[in-house]
N, C-alpha and C positions, 0 to 999 in steps of 0.2 A: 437514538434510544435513551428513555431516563434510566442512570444508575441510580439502584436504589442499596442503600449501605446493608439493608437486613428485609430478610421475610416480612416480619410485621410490616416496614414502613410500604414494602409492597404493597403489602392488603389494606394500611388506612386508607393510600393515595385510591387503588382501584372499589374500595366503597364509596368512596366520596365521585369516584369520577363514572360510575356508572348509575349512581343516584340522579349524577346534573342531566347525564345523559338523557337516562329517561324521564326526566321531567320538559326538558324543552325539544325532544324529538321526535317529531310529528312526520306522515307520510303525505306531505303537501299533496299526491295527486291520488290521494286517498279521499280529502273533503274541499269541499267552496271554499273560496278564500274570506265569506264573511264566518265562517265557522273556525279557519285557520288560525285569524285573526283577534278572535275571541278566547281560544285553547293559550294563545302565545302571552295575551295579558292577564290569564287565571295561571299560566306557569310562570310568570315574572313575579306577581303575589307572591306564590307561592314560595319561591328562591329570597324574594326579598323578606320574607317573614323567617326562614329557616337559617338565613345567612345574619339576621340580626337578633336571632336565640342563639347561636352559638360563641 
C-alpha cells in the first residue's frame, strides 16, 4: 500500500490515477480488435497531449 503523508496528497494521486485509468481502459471483449486498436491510439493522443500541458 502507498502511504500517503495527508488527505489532499491522497485525493491529487487518486484524480490523476483514475483519470489515466479511464482513458486507457477498455473492455477488449466488448469490441473487434480493429476498433480496440484504434480507441488505444486516440487514448495515447490523448495522454500525450494532456501529459505535455501540464
Amino acid at each position: 500500500m502507498q502511504k500517503f503523508k495527508s488527505p489532499s496528497s491522497t485525493q491529487r494521486f487518486l484524480n490523476v490515477q483514475s483519470a489515466t485509468y479511464n482513458t486507457f481502459y477498455l473492455q477488449r471483449h466488448l469490441i473487434n480488435r480493429t476498433d480496440f486498436k484504434k480507441y488505444r491510439v486516440d487514448a495515447f493522443k490523448v495522454w500525450g497531449y494532456a501529459s505535455t500541458a501540464a
